[in-house]
C-alpha positions as CSV (number, residue, x, y, z in Angstrom):
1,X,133.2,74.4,63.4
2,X,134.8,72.2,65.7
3,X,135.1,73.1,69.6
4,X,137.7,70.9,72.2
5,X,136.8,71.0,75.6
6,X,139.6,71.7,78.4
7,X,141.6,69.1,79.1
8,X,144.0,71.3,81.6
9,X,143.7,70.3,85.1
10,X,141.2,72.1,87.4
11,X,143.8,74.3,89.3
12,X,145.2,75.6,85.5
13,X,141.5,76.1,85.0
14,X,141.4,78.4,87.6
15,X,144.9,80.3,87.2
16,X,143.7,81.1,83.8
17,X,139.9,82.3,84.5
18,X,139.4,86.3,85.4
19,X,136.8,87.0,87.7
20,X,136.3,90.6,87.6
21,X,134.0,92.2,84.3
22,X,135.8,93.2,81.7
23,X,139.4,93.2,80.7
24,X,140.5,93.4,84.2
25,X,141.4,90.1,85.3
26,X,140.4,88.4,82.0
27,X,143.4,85.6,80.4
28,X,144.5,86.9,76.7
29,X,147.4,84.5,75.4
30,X,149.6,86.8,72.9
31,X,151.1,83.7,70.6
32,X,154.6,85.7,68.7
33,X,157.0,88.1,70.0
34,X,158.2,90.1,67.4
35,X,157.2,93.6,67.7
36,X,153.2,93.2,67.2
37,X,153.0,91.0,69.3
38,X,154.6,93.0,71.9
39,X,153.1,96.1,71.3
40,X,149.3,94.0,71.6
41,X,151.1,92.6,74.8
42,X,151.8,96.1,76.6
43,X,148.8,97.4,75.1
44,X,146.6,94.3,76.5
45,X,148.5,94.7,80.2
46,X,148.3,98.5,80.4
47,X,144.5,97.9,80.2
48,X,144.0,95.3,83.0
49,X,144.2,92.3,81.3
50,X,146.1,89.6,82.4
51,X,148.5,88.6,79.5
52,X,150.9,85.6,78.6
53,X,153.2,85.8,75.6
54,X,154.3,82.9,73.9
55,X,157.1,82.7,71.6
56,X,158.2,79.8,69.6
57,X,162.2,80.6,69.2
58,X,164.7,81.4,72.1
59,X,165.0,85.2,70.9
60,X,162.2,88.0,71.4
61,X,162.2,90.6,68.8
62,X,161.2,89.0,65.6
63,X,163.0,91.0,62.5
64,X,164.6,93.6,65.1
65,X,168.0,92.3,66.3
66,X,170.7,94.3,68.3
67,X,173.8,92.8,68.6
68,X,177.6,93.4,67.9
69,X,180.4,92.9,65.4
70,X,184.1,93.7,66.7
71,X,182.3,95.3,69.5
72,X,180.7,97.6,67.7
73,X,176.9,97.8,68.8
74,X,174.5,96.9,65.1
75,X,170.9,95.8,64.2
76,X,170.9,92.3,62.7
77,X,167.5,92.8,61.1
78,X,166.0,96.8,60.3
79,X,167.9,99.7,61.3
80,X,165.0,102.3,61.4
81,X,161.5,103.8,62.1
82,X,159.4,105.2,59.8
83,X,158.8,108.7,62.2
84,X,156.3,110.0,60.1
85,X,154.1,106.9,61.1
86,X,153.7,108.1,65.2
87,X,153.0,104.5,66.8
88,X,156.1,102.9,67.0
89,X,158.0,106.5,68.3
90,X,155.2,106.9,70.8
91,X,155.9,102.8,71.8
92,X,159.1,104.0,72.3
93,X,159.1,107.0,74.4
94,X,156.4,104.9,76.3
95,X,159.0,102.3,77.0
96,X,161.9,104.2,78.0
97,X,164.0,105.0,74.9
98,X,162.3,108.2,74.0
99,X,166.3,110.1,74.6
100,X,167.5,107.2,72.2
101,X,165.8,108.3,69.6
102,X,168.1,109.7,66.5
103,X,168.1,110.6,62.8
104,X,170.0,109.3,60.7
105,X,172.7,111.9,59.0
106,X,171.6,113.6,56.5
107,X,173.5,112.5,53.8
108,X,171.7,111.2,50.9
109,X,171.8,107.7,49.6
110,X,172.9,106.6,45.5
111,X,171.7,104.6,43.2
112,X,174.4,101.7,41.8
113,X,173.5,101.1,38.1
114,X,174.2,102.1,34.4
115,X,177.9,101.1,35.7
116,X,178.5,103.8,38.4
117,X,177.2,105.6,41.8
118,X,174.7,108.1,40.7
119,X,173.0,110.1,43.3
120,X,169.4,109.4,44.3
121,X,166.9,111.2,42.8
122,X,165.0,113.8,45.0
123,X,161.3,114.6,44.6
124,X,159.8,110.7,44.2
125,X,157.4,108.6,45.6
126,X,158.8,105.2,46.3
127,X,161.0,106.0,42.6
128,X,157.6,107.9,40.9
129,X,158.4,111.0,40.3
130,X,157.0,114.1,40.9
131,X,159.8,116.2,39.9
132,X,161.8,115.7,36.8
133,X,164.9,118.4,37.1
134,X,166.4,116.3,40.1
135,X,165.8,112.9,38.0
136,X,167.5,114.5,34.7
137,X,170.4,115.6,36.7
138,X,170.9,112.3,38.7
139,X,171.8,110.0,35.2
140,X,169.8,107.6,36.6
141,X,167.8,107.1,33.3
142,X,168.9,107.4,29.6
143,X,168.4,109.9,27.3
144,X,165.6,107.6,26.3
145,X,164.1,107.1,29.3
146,X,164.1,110.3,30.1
147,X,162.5,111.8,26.7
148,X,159.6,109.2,27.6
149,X,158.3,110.7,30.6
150,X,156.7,113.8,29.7
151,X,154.5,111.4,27.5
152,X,152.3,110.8,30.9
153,X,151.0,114.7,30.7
154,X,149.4,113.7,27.4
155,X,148.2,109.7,27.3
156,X,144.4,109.5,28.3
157,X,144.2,108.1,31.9
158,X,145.2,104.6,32.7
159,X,142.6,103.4,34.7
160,X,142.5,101.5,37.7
161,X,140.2,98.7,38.2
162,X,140.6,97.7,41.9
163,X,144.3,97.1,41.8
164,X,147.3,96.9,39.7
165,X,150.5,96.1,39.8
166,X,152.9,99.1,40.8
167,X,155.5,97.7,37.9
168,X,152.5,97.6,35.3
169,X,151.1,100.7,36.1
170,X,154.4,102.8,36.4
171,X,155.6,101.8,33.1
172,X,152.5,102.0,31.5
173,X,152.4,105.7,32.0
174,X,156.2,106.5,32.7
175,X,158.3,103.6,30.6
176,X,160.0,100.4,32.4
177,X,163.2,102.8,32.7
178,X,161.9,104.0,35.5
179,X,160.4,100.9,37.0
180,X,163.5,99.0,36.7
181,X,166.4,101.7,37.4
182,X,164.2,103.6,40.5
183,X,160.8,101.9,41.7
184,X,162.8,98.3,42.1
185,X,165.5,98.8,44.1
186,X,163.4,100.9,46.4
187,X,161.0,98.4,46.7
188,X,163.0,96.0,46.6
189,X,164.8,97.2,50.0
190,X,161.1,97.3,51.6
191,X,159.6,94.3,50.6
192,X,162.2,92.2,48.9
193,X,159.9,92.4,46.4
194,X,159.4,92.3,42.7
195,X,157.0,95.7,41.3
196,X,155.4,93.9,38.5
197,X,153.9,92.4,41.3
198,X,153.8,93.8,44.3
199,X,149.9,95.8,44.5
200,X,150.5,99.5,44.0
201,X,147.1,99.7,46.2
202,X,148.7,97.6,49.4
203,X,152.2,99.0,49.1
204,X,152.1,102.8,48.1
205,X,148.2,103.6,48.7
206,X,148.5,107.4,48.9
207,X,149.8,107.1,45.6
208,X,147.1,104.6,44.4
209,X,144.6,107.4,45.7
210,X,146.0,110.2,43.7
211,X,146.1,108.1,40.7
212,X,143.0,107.0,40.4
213,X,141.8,110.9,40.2
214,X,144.8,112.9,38.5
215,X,145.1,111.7,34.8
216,X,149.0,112.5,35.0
217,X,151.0,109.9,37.5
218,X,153.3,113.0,38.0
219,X,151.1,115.1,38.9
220,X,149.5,112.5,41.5
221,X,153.0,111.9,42.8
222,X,153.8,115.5,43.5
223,X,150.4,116.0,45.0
224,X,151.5,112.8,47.6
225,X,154.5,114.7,48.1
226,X,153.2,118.2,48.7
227,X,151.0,116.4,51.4
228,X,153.3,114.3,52.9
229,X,155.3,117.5,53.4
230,X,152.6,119.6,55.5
231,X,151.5,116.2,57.9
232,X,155.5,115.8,58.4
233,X,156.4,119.6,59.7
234,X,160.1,120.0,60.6
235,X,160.3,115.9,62.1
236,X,163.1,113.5,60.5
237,X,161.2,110.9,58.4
238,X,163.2,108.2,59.9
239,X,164.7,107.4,63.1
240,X,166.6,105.0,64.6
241,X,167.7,104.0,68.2
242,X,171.3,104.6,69.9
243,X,172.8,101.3,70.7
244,X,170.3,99.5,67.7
245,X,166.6,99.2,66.9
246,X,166.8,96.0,68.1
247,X,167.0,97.8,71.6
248,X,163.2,97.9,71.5
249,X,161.5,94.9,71.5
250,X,163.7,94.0,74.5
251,X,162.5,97.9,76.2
252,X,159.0,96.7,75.2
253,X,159.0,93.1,76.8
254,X,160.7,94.7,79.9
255,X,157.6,96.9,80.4
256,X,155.5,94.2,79.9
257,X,157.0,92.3,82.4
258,X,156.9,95.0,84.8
259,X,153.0,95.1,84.1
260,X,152.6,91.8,84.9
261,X,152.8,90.1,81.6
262,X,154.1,86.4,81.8
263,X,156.8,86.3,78.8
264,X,158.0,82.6,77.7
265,X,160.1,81.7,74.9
266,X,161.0,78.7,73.5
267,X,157.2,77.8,73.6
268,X,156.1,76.5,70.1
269,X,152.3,76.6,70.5
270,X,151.0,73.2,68.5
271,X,147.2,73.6,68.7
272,X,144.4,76.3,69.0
273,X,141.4,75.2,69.7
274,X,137.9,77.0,71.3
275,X,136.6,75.8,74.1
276,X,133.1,76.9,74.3
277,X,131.1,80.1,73.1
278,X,134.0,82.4,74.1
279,X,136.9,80.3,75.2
280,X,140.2,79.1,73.6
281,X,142.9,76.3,74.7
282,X,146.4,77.2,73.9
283,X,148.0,73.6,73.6
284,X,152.0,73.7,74.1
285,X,154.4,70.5,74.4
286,X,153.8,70.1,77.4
287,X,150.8,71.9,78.6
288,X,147.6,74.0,77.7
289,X,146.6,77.1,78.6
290,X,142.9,78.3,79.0
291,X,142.3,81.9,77.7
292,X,139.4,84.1,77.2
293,X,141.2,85.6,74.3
294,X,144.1,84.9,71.4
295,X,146.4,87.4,69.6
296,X,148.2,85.9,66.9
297,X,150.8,87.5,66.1
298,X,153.3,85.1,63.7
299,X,153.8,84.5,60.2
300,X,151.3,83.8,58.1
301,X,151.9,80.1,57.3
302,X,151.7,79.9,61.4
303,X,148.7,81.3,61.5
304,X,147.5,79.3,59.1
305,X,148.4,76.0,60.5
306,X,146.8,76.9,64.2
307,X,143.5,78.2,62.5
308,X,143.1,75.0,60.1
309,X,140.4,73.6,62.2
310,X,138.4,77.2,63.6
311,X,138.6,78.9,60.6
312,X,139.5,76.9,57.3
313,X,138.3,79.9,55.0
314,X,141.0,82.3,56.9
315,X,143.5,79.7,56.9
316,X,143.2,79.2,53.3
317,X,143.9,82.6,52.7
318,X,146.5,82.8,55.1
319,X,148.4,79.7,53.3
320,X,148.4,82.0,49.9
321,X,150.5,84.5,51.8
322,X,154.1,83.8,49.8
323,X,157.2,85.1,51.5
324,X,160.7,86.4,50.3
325,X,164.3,85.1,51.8
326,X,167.0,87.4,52.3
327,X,170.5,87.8,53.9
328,X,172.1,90.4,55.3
329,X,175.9,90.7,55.4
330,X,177.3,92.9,58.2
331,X,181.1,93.5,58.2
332,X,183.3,95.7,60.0
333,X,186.7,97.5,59.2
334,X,189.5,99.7,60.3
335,X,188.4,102.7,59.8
336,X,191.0,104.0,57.4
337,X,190.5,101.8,55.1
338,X,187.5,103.1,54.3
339,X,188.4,106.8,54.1
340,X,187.6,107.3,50.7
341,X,183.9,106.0,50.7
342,X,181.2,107.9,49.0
343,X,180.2,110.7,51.5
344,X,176.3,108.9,51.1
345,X,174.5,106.9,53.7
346,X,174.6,104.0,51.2
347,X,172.9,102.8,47.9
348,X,170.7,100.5,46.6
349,X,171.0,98.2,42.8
350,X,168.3,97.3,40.7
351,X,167.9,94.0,40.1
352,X,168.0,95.0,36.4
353,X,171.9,95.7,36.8
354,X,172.4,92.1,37.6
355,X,174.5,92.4,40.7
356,X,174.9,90.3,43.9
357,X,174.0,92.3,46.2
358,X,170.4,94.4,46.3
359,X,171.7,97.3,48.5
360,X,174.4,98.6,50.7
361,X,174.2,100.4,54.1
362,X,177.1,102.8,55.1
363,X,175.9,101.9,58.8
364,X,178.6,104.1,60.5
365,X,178.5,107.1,58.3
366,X,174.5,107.0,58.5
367,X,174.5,106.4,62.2
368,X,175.9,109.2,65.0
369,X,175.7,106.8,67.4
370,X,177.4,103.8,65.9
371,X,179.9,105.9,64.6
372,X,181.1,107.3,67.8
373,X,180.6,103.7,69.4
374,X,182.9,102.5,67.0
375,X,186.0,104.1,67.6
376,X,188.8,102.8,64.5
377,X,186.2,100.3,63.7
378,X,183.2,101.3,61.1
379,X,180.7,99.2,59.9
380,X,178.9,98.2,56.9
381,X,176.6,95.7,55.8
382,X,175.0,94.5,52.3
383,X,171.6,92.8,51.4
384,X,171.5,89.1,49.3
385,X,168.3,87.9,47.8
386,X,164.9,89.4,46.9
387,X,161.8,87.4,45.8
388,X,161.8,85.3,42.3
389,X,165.7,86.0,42.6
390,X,167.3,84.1,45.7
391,X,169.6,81.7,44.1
392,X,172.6,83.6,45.5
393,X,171.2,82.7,48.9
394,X,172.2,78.8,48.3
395,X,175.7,80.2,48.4
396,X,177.3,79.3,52.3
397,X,178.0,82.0,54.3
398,X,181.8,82.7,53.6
399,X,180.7,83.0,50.0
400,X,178.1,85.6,50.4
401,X,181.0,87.6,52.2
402,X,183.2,87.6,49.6
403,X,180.2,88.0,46.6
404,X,179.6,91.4,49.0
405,X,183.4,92.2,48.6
406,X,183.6,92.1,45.3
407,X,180.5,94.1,44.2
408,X,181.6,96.6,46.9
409,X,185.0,96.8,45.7
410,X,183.1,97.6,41.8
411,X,181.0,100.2,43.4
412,X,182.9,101.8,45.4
413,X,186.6,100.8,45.8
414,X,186.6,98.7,48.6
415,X,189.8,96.6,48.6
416,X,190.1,95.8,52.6
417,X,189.5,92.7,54.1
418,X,186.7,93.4,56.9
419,X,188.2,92.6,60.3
420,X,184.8,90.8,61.2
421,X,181.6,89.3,59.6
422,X,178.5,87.8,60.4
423,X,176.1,86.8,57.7
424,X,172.3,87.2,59.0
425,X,169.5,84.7,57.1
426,X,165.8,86.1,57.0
427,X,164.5,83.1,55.6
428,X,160.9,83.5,54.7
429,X,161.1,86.8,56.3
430,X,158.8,89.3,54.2
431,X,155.8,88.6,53.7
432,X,154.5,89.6,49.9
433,X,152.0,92.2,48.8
434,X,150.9,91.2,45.6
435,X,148.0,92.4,43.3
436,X,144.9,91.6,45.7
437,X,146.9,91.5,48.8
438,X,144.5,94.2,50.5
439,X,140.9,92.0,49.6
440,X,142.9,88.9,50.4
441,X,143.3,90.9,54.4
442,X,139.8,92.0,54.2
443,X,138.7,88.4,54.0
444,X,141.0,86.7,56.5
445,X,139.6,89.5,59.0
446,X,136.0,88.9,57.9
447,X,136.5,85.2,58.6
448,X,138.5,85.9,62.2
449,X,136.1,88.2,63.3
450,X,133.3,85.8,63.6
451,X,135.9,83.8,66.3
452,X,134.9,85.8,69.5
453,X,138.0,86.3,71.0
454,X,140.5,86.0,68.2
455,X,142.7,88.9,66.7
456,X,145.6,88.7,64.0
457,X,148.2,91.1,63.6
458,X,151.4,91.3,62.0
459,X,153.5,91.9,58.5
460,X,151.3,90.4,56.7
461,X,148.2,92.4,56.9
462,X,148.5,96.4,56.7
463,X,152.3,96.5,56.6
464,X,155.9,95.6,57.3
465,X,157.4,98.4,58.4
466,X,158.1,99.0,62.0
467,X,155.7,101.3,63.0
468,X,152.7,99.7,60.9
469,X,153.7,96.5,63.1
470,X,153.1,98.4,66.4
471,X,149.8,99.6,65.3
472,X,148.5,96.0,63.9
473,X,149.7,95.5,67.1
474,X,147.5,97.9,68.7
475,X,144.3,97.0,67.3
476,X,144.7,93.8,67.9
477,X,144.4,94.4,71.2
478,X,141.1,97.0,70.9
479,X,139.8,94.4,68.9
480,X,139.6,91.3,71.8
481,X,139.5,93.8,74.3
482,X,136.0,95.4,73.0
483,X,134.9,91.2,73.0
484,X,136.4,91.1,76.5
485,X,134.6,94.2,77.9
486,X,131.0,93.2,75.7
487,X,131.2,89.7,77.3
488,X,131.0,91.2,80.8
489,X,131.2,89.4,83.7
490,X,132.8,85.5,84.0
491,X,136.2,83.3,83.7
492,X,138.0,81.9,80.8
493,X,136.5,79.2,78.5
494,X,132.9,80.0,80.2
């Protein structure tokens, strides 16, 4: 392992040492500043620590964008918060947005296939499910597909030999009906995803528990349910934030600032190199930085490149981590031309169906707060592009628009010309879970943990929702914070 020496000058040297034992005092360079990387930031700063976050492009936020269409307030990137995760509620009470919090209406969402809306099924586990009455009534599945399922209360057990594919295993026991009409799309609007190969171990593991002990997958689904059920009480399962999710990244980095934390963007980092037993040199364009301790916080490929030299092993594995590209097309109309849309929050397409578009949100009809923000304007937006399936995405951006238009005006009627749109590219924006996603983490930790100093956190390791973000986030910062507070007294790169 290879170790630079400082080559800041001796007044940076000092700025970036800590004095006092422990955290207190003690340089930690954040490098990202999407939401784990703010949330290790605020955690870092509320604990003493002196903390600089660097952020390669000119935006904070990462994947959460507010913004505006026709003046109407609208997330760019993801609309809502898994609540019945707590971390990245709790991030935001902490923060200041606690009274912004909001459900979305309760209006159910459809499923566009088999050439018409059809209401989602209730009583599933990411499409699995656990009761079949709801399924049978939706039309969802054939006649065929449906006389397969009660097949799973009588095959022997399929067993699971460390992981599986969610696609393999589903239809193994339940028929590729249900795979490709329910467990894509749903997926799909999580991950971008493909299920015959996303890991049913990384991406639903309550449901890879249950199945490795019930012999029906039903069953096991229903017990995930029943479960789910009693930890959630009376809470919403999701919530979003008046005026945009996007709205806390921005709440976060204010409070960081107000702890002290030195935020800069625009500030590629090109090199990450240990100076000494515990030390690390953040190298920029145009300076370095000495720190006692590194959060990275980007995307894999990132981390990849600035761990090359510390840590080839982890940056192998970080280099395997493939990502999916996606678009998503916001538009906004007069509102009466869009008085005869589906009383639904929106609805997602399976791939299978061979559509443009992956999914459609009915942003003001799922959104209180949008809606009355909107006034004779209501918004909705569409999703392009999934992984192994983003040719559509080559299309320029007045193309995607009209693609949109047309499958919407198929699905649901939608004739109008939209008196805005903007067409948002997540390019490489998902990182994929496939089968041995969750050993290929356990290694790239094992490797980073023998860096004193060094924590990852991110999308790519337990999750890429919102609230599994914050809390990579989190223990990020326990993580070089218990190497801060073991090392004891003495200054950065010591």
């Amino acid at each position: 392992m290879s170790h630079t020496h400082s080559r800041t000058d001796p007044a940076a040297a000092r700025e970036a040492a800590g004095p006092a034992a422990g955290p207190a005092g003690r340089h930690v360079v954040v490098i990202g500043g999407g939401i784990a990387g703010l949330a290790a930031a605020h955690r870092l700063a509320g604990s003493g620590a002196r903390v600089t976050l660097l952020e390669a492009s000119a935006r904070l936020g990462g994947k959460l964008h507010a913004d505006e269409i026709a003046g109407v307030p609208v997330d760019l990137g993801a609309e809502s918060i898994l609540a019945r995760r707590p971390e990245a509620v709790e991030l935001a009470r902490e923060v200041g947005l606690g009274d912004d919090l909001e459900p979305p209406a309760v209006l159910g969402a459809a499923l566009w296939t088999r050439g018409r809306l059809r209401p989602m099924p209730k009583g599933h586990v990411m499409g699995v499910p656990g009761d079949l009455g709801p399924l049978a009534a939706s039309g969802v599945l054939s006649a065929a597909g449906l006389a397969r399922l009660p097949l799973d209360h009588v095959l022997p057990r399929t067993g699971i030999d460390g992981d599986v594919a969610v696609g393999a295993f589903v239809a193994a026991r339940l028929g590729r009906e249900v795979v490709d009409r329910l467990v894509e799309p749903l997926l799909g609007g999580v991950y971008a995803g493909n299920a015959y190969e996303i890991s049913l171990r990384a991406a639903v593991p309550q449901l890879f528990t249950a199945a490795r002990t019930e012999r029906s997958l039903i069953t096991a689904a229903r017990a995930v349910q029943a479960r789910a059920a009693v930890a959630a009480g009376a809470g919403p399962v999701f919530n979003g934030i008046r005026g945009g999710v996007g709205r806390l990244p921005l709440a976060v980095a204010d409070a960081c600032r107000a702890a002290g934390v030195t935020i800069a963007t625009s500030a590629p980092v090109r090199e990450l190199r240990r100076t000494g037993p515990h030390g690390w040199q953040v190298r920029l364009d145009d300076r370095a930085l000495d720190a006692d301790a590194v959060v990275l916080a980007v995307p894999a490929p990132v981390a990849a490149r600035l761990l090359g030299a510390e840590s080839p092993a982890a940056a192998a594995d970080l280099g395997s981590v493939d990502y999916a590209s996606m678009a998503l097309v916001t538009m906004a109309f007069r509102r009466a031309h869009l008085d005869r849309l589906p009383r639904s929050s929106g609805f997602l397409v399976p791939p299978v169906d061979g559509r443009t578009i992956k999914a459609s949100t009915f942003s003001s009809r799922k959104w209180g707060w949008q809606d009355a923000a909107g006034g004779d304007t209501v918004v909705l937006r569409t999703s392009v592009g999934r992984h192994g399936d983003e040719g559509d995405l080559a299309w320029d951006d007045t193309d995607l628009v009209r693609l949109s238009r047309e499958d919407l005006g198929e699905a649901v009627g939608l004739r109008a010309a939209p008196v805005a749109a903007r067409v948002t590219r997540w390019d490489g924006g998902l990182p994929q879970y496939p089968v041995g996603h969750v050993d290929r983490v356990a290694r790239i930790r094992e490797q980073v943990a023998k860096l004193p100093g060094l924590a990852v956190c991110g999308a790519p390791y337990e999750g890429v929702g919102i609230p599994a973000c914050v809390g990579s986030g989190h223990r990020a910062a326990r993580e070089v914070l218990g190497t801060l507070v073991e090392r004891g007294e003495g200054g950065a790169g010591e």
